[in-house]
KOLSE-971615 format. One record per residue (C-alpha): residue number from 1; x, y, z. Coordinates in steps of 0.02 Angstrom, whole numbers, plus 32768, in hexadecimal, padded with zeros to 4 digits. Each point is the difference from the previous one (the first is absolute). Layout:
<recs>
+-----+------+-------+------+
: pos : east : north :   up :
+-----+------+-------+------+
: NUM :    X :     Y :    Z :
...
+-----+------+-------+------+
</recs>
This chain:
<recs>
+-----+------+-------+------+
: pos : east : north :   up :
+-----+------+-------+------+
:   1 : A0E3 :  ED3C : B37E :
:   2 : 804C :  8074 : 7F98 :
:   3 : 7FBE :  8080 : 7F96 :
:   4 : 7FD2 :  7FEC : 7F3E :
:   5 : 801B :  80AB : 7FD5 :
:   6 : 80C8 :  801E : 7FCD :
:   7 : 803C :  809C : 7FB0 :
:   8 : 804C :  80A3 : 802B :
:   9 : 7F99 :  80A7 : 8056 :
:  10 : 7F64 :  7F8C : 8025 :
:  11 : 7F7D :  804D : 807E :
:  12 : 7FA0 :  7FCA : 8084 :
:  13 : 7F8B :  8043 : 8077 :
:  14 : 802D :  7FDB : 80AA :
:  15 : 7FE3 :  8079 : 80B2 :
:  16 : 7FA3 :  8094 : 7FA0 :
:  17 : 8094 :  8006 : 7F85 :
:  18 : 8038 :  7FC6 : 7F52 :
:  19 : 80AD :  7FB0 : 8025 :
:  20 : 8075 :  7FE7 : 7F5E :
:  21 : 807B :  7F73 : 8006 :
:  22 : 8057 :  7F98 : 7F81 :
:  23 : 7FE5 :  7F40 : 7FF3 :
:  24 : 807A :  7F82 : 7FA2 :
:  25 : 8046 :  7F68 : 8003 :
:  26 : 7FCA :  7F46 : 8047 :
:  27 : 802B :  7FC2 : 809C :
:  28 : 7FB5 :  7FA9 : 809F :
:  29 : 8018 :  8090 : 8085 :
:  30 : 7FF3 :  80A7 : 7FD9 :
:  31 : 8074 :  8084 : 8019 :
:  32 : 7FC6 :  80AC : 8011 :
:  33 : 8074 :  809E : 7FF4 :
:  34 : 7FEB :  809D : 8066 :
:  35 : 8053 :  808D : 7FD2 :
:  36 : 8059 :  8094 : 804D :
:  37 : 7FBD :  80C0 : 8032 :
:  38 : 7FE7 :  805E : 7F91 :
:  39 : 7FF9 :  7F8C : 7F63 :
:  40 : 7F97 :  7F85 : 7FBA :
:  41 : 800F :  7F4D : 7FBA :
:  42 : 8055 :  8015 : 7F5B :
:  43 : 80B1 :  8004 : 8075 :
:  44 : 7FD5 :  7F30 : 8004 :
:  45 : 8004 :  7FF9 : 7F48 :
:  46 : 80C2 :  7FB6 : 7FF9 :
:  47 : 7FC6 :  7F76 : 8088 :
:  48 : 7F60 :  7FDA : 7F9D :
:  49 : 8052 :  7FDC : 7F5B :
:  50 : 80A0 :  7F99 : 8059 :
:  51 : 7F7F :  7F88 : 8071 :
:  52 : 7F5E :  7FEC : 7F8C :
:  53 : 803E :  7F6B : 7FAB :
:  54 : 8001 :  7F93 : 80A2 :
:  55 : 7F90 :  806D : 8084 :
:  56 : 7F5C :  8047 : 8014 :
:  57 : 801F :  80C6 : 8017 :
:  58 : 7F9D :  8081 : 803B :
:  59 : 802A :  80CF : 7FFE :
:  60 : 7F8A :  8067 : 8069 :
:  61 : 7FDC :  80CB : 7FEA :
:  62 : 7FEC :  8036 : 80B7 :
:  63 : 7F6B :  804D : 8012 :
:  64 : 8022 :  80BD : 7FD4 :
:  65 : 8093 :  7FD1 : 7F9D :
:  66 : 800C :  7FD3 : 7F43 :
:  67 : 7F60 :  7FE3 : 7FA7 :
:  68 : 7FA2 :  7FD1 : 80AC :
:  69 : 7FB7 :  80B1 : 8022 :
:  70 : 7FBB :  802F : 807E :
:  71 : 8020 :  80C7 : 8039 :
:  72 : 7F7C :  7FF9 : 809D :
:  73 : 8031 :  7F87 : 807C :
:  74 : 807B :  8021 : 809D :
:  75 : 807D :  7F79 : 7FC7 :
:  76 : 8050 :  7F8F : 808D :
:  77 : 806A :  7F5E : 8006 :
:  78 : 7F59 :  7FA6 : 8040 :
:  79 : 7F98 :  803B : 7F7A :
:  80 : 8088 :  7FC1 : 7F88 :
:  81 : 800C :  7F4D : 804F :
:  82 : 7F40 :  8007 : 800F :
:  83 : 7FF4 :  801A : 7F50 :
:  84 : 8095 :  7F78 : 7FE0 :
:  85 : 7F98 :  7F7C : 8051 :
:  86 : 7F58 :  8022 : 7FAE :
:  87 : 8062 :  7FFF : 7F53 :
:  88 : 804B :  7F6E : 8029 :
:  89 : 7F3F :  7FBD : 8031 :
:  90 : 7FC3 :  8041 : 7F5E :
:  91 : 807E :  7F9E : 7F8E :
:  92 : 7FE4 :  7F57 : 8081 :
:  93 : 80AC :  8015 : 801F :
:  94 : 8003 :  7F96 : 80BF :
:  95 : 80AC :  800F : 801D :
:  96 : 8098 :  805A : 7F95 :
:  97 : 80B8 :  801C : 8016 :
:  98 : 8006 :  80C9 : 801A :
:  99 : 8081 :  8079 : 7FCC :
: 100 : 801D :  80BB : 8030 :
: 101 : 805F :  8088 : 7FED :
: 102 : 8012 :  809A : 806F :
: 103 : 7F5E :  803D : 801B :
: 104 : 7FB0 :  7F4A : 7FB2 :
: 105 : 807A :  7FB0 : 80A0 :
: 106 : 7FA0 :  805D : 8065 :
: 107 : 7F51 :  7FC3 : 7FC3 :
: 108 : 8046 :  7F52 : 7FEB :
: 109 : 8033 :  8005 : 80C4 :
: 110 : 7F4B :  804B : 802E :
: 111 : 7FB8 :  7F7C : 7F9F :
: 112 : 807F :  7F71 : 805E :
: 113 : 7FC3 :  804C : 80A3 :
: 114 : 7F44 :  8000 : 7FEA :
: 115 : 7FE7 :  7F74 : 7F8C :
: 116 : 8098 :  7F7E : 8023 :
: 117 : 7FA3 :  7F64 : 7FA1 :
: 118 : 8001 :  805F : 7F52 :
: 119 : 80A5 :  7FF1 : 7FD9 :
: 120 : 807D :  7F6B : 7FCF :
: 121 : 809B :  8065 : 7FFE :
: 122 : 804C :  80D5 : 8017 :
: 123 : 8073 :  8044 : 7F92 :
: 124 : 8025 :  80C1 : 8059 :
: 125 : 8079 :  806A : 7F84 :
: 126 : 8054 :  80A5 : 803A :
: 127 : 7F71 :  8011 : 8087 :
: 128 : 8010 :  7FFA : 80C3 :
: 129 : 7F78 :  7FD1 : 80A3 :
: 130 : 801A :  80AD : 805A :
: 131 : 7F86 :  8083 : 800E :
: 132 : 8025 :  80CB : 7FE0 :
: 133 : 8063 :  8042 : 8091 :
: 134 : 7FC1 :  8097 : 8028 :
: 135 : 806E :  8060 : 7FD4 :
: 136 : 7FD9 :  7FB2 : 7F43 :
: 137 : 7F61 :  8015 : 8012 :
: 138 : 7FFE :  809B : 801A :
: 139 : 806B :  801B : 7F6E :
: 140 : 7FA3 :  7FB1 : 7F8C :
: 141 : 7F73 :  8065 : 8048 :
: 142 : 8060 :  80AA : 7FBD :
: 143 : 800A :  7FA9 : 7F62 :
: 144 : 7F59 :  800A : 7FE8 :
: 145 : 7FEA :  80B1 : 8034 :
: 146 : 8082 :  8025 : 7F81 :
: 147 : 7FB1 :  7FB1 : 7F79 :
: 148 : 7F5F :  804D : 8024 :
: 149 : 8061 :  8099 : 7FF8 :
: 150 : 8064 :  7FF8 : 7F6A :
: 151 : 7FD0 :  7F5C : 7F9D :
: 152 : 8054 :  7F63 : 800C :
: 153 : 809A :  8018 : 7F8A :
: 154 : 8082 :  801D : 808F :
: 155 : 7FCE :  7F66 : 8047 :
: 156 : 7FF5 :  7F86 : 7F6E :
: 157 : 8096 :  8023 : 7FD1 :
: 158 : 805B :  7FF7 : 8092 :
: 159 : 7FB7 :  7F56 : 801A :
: 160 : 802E :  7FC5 : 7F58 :
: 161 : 80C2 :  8038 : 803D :
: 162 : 7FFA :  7FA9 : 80B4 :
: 163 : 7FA4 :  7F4D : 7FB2 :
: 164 : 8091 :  7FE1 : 7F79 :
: 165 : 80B0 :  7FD3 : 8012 :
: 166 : 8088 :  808B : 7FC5 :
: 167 : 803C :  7F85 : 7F75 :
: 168 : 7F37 :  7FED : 7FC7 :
: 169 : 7FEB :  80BD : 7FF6 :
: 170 : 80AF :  801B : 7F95 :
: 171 : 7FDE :  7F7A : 7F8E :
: 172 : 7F5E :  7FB3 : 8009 :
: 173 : 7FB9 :  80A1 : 7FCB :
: 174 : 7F54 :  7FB5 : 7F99 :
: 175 : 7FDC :  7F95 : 8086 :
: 176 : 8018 :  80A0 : 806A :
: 177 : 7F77 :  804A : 7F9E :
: 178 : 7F99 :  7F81 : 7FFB :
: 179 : 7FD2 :  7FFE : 80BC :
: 180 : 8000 :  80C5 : 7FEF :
: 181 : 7F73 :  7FEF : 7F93 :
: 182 : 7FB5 :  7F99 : 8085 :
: 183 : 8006 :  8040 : 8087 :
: 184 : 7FCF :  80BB : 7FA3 :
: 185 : 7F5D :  7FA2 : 7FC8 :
: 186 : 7FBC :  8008 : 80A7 :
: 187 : 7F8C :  8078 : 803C :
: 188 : 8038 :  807E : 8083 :
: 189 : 7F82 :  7FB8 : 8066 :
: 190 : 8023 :  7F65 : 7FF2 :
: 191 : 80C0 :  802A : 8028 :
: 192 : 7FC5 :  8057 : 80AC :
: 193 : 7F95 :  7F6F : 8023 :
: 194 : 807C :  7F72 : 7FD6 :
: 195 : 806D :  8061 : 8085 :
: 196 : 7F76 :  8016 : 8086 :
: 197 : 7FF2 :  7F24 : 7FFA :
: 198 : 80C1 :  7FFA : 800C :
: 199 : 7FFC :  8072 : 808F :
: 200 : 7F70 :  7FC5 : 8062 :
: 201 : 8032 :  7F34 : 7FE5 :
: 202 : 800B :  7F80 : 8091 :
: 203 : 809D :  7FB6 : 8019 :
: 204 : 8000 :  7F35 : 7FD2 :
: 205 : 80A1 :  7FD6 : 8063 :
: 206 : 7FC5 :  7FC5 : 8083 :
: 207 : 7F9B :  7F70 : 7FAB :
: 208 : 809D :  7FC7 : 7F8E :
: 209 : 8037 :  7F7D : 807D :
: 210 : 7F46 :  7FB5 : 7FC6 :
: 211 : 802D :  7FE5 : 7F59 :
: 212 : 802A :  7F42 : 7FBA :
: 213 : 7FDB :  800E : 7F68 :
: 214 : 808C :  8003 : 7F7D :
: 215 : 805B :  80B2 : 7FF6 :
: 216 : 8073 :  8063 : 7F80 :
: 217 : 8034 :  80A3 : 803B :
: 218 : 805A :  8055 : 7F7F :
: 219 : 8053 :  80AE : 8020 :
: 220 : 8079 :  8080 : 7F82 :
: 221 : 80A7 :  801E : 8050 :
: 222 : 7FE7 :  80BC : 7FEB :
: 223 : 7F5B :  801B : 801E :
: 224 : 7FE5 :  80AC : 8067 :
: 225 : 7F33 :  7FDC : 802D :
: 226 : 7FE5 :  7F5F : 8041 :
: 227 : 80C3 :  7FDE : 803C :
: 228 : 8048 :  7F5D : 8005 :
: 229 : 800F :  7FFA : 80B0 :
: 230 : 7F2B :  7FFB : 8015 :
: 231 : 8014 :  7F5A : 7F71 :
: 232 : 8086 :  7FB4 : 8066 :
: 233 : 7F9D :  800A : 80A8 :
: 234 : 7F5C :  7FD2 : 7FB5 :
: 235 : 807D :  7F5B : 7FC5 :
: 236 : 8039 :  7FE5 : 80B1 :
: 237 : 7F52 :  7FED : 803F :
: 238 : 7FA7 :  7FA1 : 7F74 :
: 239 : 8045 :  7F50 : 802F :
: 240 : 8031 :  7FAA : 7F67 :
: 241 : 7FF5 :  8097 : 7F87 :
: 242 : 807C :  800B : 7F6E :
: 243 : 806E :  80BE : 7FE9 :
: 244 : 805C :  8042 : 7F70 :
: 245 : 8043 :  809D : 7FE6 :
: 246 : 800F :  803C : 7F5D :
: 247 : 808D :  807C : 7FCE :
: 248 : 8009 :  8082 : 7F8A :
: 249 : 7F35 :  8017 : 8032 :
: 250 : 7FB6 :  808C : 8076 :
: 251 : 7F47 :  8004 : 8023 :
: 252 : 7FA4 :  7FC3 : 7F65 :
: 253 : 8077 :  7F51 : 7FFE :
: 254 : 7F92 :  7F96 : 7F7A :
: 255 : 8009 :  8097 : 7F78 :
: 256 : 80C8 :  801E : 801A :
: 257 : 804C :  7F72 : 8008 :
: 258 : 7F7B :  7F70 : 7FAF :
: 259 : 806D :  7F83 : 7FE5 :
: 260 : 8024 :  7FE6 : 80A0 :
: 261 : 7F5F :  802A : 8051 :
: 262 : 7FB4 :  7F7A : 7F87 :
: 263 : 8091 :  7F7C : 8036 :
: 264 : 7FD7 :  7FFF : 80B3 :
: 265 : 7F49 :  8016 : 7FCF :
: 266 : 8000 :  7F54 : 7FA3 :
: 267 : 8070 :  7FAD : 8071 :
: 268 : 7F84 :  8029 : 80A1 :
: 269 : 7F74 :  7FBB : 7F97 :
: 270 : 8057 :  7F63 : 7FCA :
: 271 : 803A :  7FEA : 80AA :
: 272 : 7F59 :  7FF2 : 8052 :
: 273 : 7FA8 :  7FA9 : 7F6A :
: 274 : 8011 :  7F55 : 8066 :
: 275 : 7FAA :  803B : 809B :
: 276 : 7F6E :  7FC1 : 8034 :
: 277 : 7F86 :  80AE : 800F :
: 278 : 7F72 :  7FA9 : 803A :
: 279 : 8071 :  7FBF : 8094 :
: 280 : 803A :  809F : 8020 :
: 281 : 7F71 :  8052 : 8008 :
: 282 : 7F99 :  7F7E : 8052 :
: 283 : 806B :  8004 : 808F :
: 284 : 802A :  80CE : 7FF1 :
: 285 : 7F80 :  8025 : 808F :
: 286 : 7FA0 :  7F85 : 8073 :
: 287 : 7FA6 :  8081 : 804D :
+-----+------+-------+------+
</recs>
């Protein structure tokens, strides 16, 4: 069953939080967006306009992130797929096609892990199965001594460099600032915490050879943080998953090059709109 409430920046309590999402369009499965570190749902905003008219679309604020605040929890990949499922409970949403980038890959794997049966089909953008290494954990574990020493400037805007393409950052320059503004309008805390649940996450590779459901990975040519070698080996070992690389992209793929995110986007979805979920999912796990 699907919601009643549609609109943009709607609330709802859920896990001792107020998560913001957006809510538009008409469609028989849902499809909920999860965005990257450290930015919120508005980077969906080019998907949700191009699919409402046929699909049932769902952008998610991460808890901490966007307009879901919440400055005193230790944030972790769990707690963000536990809260995924319980929002998903709260809208009677049984089952929905679930997309992620980066950091919202990450929580969409969790989720895939812990609670298989939710989900009719994975869409994974610019995102990868691994865990920290530690030697980047313990780098990212600097970063947050640094930023507790001198603020979080240095950082954001090195990240803002690393996540687009050179081309984006010469001549792209408003959508440029547009993420800057972002990513600035999180809290330093919430900065150091988003990188403590990126350093301390599980890795998910291990169960990918699980997966049958229907899979789009989808992965910029360029991009420096999630490299397209993690989005072509999570494609070798997700049997039956669909890759595309898209060029002229770096890390933040949907927001550089939308046209062609959007194209392989609608073709995935047309693609499976035949199957047979219940099928699937009936026979995903006997045991």
């Amino acid at each position: 069953m699907e919601t009643e409430t549609k609109g943009y920046n709607l609330t709802i309590p859920i896990n001792d939080f107020q998560l913001s999402y957006d809510d538009v369009g008409e469609g028989s499965i849902p499809i909920i967006f999860l965005h990257g570190f450290p930015f919120d749902k508005t980077m969906w905003q080019v998907q949700l306009e191009f699919l409402k008219s046929s699909y049932h679309l769902i952008a998610c604020d991460i808890r901490g992130f966007g307009k879901s605040t919440d400055e005193e929890s230790p944030l972790s990949m769990d707690l963000f797929a536990d809260d995924l499922i319980q929002f998903m409970d709260k809208l009677s949403i049984e089952k929905a096609i679930v997309c992620g980038l980066s950091m919202g890959g990450f929580v969409a794997l969790n989720a895939m892990k812990r609670f298989p049966d939710r989900f009719d089909a994975l869409i994974l953008c610019d995102t990868q199965c691994i865990a920290d290494t530690a030697e980047v954990k313990e780098k990212r574990y600097k970063t947050i001594n640094d930023i507790e020493d001198d603020g979080v400037t240095n950082f954001n805007e090195g990240f803002i460099k690393k996540v687009f393409h050179k081309d984006s950052i010469a001549n792209k320059k408003e959508l440029v600032e547009e993420l800057r503004h972002v990513v600035f309008s999180n809290s330093d805390h919430i900065i150091m915490q988003g990188l403590v649940a990126l350093a301390e996450r599980s890795e998910t590779c291990t169960m990918l050879k699980e997966i049958n459901i229907p899979t789009l990975i989808l992965c910029g040519r360029e991009d420096e943080v999630t490299p397209m070698v993690q989005s072509e080996s999570m494609h070798a070992s997700i049997e039956g998953s669909i890759f595309h690389v898209i060029d002229h992209a770096g890390h933040v793929s949907n927001l550089e090059q939308p046209d062609a995110f959007n194209k392989y986007f609608l073709d995935f979805l047309t693609g499976i709109e035949g199957i047979n979920f219940e099928k699937i999912n009936g026979n995903q796990r006997m045991s």
